[in-house]
C-alpha positions as CSV (number, residue, x, y, z in Angstrom):
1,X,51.4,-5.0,-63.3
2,X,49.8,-3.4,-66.0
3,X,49.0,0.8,-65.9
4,X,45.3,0.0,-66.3
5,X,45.6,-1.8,-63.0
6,X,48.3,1.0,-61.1
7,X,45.5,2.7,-59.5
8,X,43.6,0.2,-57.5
9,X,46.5,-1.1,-56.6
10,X,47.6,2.4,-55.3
11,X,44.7,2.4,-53.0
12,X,44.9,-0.4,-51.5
13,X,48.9,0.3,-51.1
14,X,47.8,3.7,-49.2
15,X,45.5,2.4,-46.8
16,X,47.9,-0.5,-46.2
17,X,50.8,2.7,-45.1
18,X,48.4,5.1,-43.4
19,X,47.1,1.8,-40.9
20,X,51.1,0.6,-40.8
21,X,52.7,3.9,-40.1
22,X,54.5,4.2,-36.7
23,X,56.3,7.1,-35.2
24,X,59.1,5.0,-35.1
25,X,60.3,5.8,-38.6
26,X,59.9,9.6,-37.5
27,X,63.1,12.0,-37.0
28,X,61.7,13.6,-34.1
29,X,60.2,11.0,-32.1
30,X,60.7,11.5,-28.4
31,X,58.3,8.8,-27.3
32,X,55.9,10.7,-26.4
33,X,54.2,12.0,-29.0
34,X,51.0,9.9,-31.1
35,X,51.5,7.5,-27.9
36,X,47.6,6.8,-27.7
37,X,45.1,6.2,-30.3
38,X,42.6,9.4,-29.7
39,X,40.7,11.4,-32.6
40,X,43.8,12.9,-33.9
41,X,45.8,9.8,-34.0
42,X,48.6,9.7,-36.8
43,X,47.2,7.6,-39.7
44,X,44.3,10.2,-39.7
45,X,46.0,13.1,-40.1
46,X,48.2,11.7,-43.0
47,X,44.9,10.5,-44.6
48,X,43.9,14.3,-44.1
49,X,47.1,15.9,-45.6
50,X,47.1,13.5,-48.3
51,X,43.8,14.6,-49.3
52,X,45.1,18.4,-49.8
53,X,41.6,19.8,-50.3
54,X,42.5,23.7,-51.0
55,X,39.2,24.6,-48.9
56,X,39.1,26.1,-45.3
57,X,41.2,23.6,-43.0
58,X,37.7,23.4,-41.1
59,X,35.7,22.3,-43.7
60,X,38.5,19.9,-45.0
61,X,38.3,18.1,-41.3
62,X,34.1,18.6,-41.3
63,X,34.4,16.7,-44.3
64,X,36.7,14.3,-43.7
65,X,34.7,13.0,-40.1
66,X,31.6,13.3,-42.2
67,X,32.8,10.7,-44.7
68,X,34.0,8.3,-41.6
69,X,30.6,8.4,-40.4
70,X,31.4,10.4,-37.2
71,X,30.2,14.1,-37.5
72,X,30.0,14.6,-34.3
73,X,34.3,14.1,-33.5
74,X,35.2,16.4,-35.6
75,X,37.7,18.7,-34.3
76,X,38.9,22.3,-34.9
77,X,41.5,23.5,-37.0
78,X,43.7,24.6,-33.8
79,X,43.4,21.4,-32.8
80,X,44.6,19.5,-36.1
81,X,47.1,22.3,-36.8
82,X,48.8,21.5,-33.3
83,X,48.8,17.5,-33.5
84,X,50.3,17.8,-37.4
85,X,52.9,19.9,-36.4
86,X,54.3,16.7,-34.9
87,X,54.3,14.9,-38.2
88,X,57.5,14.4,-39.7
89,X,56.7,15.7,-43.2
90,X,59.3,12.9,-44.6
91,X,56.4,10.5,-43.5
92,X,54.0,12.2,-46.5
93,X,57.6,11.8,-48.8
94,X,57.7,8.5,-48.1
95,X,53.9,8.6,-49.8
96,X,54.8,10.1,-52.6
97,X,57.9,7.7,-52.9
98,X,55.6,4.3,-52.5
99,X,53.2,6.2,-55.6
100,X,56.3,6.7,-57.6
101,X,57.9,3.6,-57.6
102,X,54.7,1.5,-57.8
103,X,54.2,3.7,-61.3
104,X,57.6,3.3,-62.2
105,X,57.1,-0.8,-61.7
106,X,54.7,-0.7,-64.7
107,X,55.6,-3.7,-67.1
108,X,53.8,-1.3,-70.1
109,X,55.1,2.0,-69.3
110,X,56.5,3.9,-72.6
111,X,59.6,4.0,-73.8
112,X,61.4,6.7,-76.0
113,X,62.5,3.9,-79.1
114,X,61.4,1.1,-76.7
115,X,64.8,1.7,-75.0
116,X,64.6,5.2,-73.0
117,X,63.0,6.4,-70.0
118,X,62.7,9.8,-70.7
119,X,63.6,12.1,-67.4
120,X,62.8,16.1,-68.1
121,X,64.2,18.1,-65.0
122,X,63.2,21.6,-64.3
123,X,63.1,23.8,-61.2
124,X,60.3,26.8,-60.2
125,X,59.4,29.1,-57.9
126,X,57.0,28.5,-55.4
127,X,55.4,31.5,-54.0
128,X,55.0,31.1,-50.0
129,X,53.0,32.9,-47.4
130,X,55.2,36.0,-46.0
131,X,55.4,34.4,-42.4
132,X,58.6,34.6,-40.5
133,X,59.4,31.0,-40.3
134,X,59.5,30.6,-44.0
135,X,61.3,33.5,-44.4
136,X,63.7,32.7,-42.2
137,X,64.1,28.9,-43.8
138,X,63.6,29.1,-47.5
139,X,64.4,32.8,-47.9
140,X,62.9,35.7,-50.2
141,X,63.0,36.8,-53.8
142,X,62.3,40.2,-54.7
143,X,64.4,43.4,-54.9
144,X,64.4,43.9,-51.3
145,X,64.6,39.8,-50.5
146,X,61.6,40.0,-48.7
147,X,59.5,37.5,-50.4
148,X,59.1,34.0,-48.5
149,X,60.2,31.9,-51.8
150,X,61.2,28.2,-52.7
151,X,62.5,26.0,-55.3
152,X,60.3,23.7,-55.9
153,X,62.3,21.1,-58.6
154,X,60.5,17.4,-60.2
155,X,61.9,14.8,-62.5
156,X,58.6,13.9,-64.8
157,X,58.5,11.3,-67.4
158,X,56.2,13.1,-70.2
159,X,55.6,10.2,-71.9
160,X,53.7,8.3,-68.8
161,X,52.8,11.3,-67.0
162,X,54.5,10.3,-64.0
163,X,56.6,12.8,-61.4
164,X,59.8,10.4,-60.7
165,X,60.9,12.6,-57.9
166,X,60.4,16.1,-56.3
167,X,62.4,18.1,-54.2
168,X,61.6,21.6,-52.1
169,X,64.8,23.8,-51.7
170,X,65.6,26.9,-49.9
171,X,65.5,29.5,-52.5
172,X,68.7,29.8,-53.1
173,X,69.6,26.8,-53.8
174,X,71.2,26.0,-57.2
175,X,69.2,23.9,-59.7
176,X,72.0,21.7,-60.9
177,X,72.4,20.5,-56.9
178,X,68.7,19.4,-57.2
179,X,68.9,17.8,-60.2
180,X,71.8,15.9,-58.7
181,X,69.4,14.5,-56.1
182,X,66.9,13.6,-58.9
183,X,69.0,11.7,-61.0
184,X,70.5,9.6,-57.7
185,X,66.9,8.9,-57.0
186,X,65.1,7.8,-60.3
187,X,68.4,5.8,-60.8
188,X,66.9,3.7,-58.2
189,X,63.2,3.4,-59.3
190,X,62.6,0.4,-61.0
191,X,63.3,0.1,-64.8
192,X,62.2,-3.0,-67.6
193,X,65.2,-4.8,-68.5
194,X,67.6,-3.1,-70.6
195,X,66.2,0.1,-70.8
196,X,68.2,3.0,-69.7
197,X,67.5,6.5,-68.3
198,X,67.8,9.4,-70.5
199,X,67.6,13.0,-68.7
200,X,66.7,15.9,-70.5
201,X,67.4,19.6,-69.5
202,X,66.4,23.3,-70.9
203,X,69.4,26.0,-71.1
204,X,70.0,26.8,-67.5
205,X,71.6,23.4,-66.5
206,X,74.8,22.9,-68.4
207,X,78.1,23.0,-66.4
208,X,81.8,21.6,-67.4
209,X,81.4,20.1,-64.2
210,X,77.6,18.5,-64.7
211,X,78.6,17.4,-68.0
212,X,81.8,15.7,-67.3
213,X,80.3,14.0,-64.0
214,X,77.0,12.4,-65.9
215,X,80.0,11.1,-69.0
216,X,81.9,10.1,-66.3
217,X,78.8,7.9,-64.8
218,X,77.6,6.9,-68.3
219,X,74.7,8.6,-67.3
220,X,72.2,9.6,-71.0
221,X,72.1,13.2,-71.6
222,X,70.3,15.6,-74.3
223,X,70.8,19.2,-73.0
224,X,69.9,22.6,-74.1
225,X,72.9,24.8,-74.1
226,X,72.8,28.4,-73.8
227,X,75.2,31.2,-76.7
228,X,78.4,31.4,-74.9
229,X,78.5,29.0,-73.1
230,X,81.7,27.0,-75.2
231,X,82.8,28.9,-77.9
232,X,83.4,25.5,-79.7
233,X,79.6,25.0,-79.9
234,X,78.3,28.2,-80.6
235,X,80.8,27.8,-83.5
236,X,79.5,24.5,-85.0
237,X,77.6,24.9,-88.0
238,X,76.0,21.5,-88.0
239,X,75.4,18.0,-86.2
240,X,79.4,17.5,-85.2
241,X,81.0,16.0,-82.3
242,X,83.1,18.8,-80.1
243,X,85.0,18.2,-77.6
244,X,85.9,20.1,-74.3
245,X,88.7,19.6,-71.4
246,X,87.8,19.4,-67.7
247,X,89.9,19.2,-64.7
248,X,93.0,18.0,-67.6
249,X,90.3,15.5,-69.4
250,X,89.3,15.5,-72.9
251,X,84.7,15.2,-73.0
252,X,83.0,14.3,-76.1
253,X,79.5,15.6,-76.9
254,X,77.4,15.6,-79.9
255,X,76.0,19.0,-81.3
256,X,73.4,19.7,-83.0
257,X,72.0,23.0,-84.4
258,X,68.2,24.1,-84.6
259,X,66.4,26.7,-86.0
260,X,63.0,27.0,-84.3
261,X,59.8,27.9,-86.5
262,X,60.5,31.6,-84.3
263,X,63.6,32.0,-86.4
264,X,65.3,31.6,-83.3
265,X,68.9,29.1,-82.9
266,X,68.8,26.8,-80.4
267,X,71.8,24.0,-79.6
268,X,71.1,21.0,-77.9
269,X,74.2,18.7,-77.0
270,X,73.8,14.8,-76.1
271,X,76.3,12.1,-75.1
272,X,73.9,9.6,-77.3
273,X,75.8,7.9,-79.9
274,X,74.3,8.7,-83.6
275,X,72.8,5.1,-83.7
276,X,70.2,6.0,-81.0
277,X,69.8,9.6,-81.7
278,X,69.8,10.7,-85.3
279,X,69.7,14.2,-86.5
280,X,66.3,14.4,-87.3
281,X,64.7,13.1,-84.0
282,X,66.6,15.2,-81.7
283,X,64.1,17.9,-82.0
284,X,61.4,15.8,-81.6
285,X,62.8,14.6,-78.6
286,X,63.8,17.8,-76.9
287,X,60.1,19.0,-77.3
288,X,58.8,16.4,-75.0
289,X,60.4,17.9,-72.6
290,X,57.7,20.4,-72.5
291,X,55.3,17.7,-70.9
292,X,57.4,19.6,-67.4
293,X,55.9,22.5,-68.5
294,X,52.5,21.1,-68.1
295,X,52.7,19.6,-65.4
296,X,53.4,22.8,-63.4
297,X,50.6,23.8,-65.0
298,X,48.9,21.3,-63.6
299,X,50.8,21.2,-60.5
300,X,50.4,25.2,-59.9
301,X,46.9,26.2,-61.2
302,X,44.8,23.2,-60.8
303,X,45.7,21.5,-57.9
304,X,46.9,25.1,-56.7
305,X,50.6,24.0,-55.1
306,X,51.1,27.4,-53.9
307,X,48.0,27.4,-51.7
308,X,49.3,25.7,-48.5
309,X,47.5,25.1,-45.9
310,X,49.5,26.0,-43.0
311,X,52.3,28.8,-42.4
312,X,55.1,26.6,-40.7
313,X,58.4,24.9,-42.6
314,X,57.0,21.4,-41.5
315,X,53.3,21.8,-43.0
316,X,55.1,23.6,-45.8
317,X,56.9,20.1,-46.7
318,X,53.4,18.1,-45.8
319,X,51.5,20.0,-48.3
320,X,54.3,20.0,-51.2
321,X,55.0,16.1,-51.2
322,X,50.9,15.4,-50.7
323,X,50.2,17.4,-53.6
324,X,52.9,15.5,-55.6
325,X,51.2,12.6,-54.4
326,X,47.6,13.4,-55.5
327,X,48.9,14.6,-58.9
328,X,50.4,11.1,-59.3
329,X,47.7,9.1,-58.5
330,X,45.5,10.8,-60.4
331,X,47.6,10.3,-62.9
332,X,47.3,6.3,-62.1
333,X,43.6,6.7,-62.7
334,X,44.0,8.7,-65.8
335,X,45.9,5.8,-67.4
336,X,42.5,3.7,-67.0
337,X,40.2,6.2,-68.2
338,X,42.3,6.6,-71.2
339,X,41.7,3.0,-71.8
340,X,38.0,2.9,-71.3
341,X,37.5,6.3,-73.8
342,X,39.6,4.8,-76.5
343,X,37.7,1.6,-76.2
344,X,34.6,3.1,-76.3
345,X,35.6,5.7,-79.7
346,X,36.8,2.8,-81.4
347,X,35.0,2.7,-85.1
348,X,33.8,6.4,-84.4
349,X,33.7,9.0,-87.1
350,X,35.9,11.3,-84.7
351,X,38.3,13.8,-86.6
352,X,40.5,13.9,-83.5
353,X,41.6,11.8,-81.2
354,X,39.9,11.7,-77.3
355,X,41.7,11.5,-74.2
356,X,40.6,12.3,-70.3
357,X,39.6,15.4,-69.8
358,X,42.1,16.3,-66.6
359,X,39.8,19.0,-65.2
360,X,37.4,16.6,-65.3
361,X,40.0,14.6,-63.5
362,X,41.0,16.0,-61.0
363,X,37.7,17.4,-59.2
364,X,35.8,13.9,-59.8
365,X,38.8,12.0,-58.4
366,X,39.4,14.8,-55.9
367,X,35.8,14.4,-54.2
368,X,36.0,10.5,-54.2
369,X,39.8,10.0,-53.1
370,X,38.9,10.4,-49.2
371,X,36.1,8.0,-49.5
372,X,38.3,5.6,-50.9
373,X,41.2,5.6,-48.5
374,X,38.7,5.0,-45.9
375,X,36.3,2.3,-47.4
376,X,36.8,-0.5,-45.4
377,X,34.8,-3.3,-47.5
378,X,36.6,-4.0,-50.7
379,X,33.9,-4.6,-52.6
380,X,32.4,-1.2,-52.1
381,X,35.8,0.7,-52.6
382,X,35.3,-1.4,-56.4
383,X,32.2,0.1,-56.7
384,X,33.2,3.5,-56.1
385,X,36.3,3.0,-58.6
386,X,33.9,1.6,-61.1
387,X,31.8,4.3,-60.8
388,X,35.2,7.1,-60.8
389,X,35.9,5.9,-63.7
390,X,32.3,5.9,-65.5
391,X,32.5,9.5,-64.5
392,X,35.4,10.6,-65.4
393,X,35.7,9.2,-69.0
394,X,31.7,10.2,-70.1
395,X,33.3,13.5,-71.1
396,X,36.5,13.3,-73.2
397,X,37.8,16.0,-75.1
398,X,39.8,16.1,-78.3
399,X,43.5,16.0,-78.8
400,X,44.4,18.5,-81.4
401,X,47.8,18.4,-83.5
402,X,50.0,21.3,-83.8
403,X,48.3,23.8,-81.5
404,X,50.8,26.6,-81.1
405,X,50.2,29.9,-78.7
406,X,52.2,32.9,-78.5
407,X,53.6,33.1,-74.9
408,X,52.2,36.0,-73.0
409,X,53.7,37.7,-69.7
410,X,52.9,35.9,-66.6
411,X,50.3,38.4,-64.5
412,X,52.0,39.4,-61.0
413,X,48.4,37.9,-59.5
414,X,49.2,35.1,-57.2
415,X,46.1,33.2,-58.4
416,X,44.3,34.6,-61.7
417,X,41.0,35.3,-61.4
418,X,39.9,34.1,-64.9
419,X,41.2,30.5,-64.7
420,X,38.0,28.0,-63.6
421,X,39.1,26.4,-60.3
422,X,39.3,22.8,-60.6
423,X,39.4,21.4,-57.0
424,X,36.8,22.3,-54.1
């Protein structure tokens, strides 16, 4: 399947899960609970989560009855909040999983030297409500511990904008464990023949122990390392292989030596052999990795991950995985809109090139999504993709080269109030 066709195909996917889902594939299922088919039956209030609207909970349900042509069953928040409490959140997972892999099964996605599937991992905070519960589960950060915090962790291909895999920790939990989990998973996603996976990881990943197990598993590596970390590297003067001994075995890894346009050294260390990875790409390469960065962005500020909806550990998990859902399939839909602007700037006098703009994105494709899960008649769901996509590529903006800002402090402001909110 082609990426132009990913999100249609998505949709139709979705609505085939939310009608198919059964409480049978739940962990808690006592066999008594989404027994009958009433308002709040269990396909709905996925269909509602997915949606992740950052509005009041009772607008998101006013709207959601208003688009299934039945105003006058809409229920109250106390009411949803109850019957989703009963929802396994690994049931929204399992979502996010079917929207990964189907991306993942592209036969066009891009390839780092038609051979790679680049893998960035990086962890983050994510902020919680100060309720109890959380506290309790994912723990606090703060001087005094008293800040309900996570780690939220992702494995994102920056060259197709995909997330591969997710994962929400307690906050103490250490970020080499999660990326563990990561690379077991996108192992298993699909992958064209004869490519490989190559992970890449900033300076707070390496271990002896990490970097021996992924040799050991022939798993492809380029790694920032922090000073001090071996001697031996900090030591090399240019691109060598150094060695170092773990548990009585002799490692191999390939240094190389930076200097940043900052003035500042960095050393990156890969298990690539020279023919793949040549001195003068290995910066390059490493700089994709800030497509991560991004993506938080993204993740954080525009489709607001921090503003959950509810204050329990299980809608806590519901909201997470459904807004690594929407952020994937929207970035499905931005692979076709792509396509249709650089079709239609083809012979054009533009200094730059155009892409989707993904604020743009996200608020047309936001409003639209719930009508298209529940659009019965295909044909209409067509038109209202057609449409989506008319939309959302009539205003592209311009890629510009070589764009460099200094990094500022973060503000201690949970949300700030000069950034233009994207969904509504």
């Amino acid at each position: 399947m082609k990426k132009r066709n990913v999100f249609a195909k998505l949709i139709e996917l979705k609505r085939a899960f939310i009608e198919a889902i059964t409480t049978k594939s739940m962990k808690n299922d006592d066999g008594k609970i989404f027994t009958r088919k009433r308002t709040l039956w269990l396909g709905r209030i996925l269909t509602i989560i997915l949606r992740c609207n950052p509005c009041s909970l009772q607008i998101r349900l006013d709207d959601y009855f208003n688009d299934i042509g039945q105003k006058e069953a809409a229920v109250s928040k106390q009411a949803f909040s109850k019957a989703r409490g009963k929802l396994d959140p690994d049931i929204v997972k399992a979502s996010f999983l079917q929207t990964a892999e189907t991306l993942s099964g592209c036969e066009d996605i891009a390839l780092y030297r038609k051979k790679y599937r680049l893998c960035a991992i990086d962890g983050t905070d994510i902020i919680l409500d100060n309720a109890k519960e959380l506290l309790a589960h994912f723990g606090g950060s703060g001087s005094k511990r008293d800040c309900a915090t996570a780690l939220g962790s992702l494995c994102f291909d920056p060259l197709n904008n995909m997330i591969l895999d997710g994962g929400l920790y307690p906050y103490g939990t250490s970020e080499r464990y999660a990326a563990r989990k990561h690379i077991e998973a996108v192992n298993a996603l699909p992958l064209l023949n004869g490519a490989e996976n190559l992970y890449v990881f900033d300076r707070g990943y390496p271990s002896k122990e990490l970097l021996a197990e992924m040799i050991d598993n022939k798993t492809c590596f380029l790694m920032r390392v922090r000073k001090k970390f071996n001697v031996d590297f900090d030591l090399t003067t240019r691109s060598e292989k150094v060695d170092f001994e773990y548990e009585g075995k002799q490692y191999y890894v390939r240094v190389f030596k930076l200097v940043l346009d900052s003035g500042e050294e960095e050393t990156l260390i890969t298990n690539l052999k020279e023919k793949h990875l040549s001195k003068k790409e290995v910066g390059a390469l490493y700089f994709t990795r800030w497509g991560i960065e991004v993506k938080y962005n993204t993740l954080k500020n525009k489709l607001e991950l921090e503003n959950m909806s509810g204050r329990r550990v299980c809608t806590t998990y519901q909201d997470f995985w459904a807004k690594l859902d929407m952020a994937n399939t929207a970035a499905a839909l931005e692979y076709i809109t792509d396509e249709v602007i650089e079709e239609k700037s083809k012979g054009s006098k533009n200094k730059h090139k155009q892409r989707t703009n993904e604020n743009r994105l996200i608020t047309k494709f936001s409003d639209k999504y719930l009508e298209l899960l529940v659009t019965a008649n295909p044909d209409e769901r067509m038109r209202l993709f057609d449409e989506l996509v008319e939309d959302i590529s009539r205003r592209p903006v311009e890629v510009k080269p070589r764009r460099k800002f200094e990094r500022v402090p973060p503000r201690k402001k949970k949300f700030c109030d000069r950034r233009k909110r994207v969904l509504r």
